[in-house]
C-alpha positions as CSV (number, residue, x, y, z in Angstrom):
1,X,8.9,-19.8,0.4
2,X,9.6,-18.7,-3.0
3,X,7.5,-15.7,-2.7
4,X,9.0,-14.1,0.4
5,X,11.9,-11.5,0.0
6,X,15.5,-13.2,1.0
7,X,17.7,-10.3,2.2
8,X,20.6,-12.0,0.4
9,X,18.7,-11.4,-2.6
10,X,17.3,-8.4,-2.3
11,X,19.8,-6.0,0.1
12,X,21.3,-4.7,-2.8
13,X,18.1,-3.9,-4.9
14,X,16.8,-2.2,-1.6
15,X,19.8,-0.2,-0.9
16,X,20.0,1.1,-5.0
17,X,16.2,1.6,-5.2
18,X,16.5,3.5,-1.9
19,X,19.9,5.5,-1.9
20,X,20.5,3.9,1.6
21,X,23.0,2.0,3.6
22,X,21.0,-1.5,4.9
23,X,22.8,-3.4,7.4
24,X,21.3,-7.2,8.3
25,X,22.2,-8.2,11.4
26,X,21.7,-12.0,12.8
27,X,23.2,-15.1,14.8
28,X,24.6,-16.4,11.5
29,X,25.7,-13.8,9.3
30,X,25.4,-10.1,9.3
31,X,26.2,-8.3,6.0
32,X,25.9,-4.4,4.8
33,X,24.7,-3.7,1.1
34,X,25.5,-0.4,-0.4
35,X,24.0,1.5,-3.4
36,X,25.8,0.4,-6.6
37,X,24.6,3.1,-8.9
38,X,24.6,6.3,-7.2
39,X,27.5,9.0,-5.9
40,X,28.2,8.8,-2.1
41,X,27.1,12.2,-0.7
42,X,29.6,14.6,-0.5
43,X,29.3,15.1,3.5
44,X,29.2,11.9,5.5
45,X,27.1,12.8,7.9
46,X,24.0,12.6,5.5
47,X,24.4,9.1,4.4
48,X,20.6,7.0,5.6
49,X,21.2,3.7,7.3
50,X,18.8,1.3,7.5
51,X,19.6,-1.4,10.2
52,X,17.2,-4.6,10.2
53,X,17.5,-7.2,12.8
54,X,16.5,-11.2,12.3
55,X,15.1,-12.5,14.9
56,X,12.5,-15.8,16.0
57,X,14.6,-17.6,12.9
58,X,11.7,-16.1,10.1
59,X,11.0,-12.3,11.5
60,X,12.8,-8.9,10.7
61,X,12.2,-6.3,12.7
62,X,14.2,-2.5,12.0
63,X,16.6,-2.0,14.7
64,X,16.9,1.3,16.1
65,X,20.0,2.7,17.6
């Protein structure tokens, strides 16, 4: 296991690398990591969300809305 990507880990480093919004969504916990070194946009309507779903206890899957 200590080669796989733990979301815990790795949301922030995904949204700052990315300039997104992730959002992890599951049974136990859902959490939402935000960019730490970068300027929100100035209109809100152009923020990118990335929403990924855990699901089958070891699968994530990008949930679309």
């Amino acid at each position: 296991m200590d080669k796989w990507m733990n979301i815990t880990d790795m949301g922030y480093v995904i949204a700052s690398r990315y300039n997104v919004i992730v959002v992890s969504l599951s049974q136990q916990q859902s959490m939402t990591f935000f960019p730490l070194r970068s300027q929100p946009p100035p209109d809100s309507s152009v923020h990118r969300v990335i929403c990924i779903g855990h699901v089958y206890r070891n699968h994530f899957v990008h949930v679309i809305a």
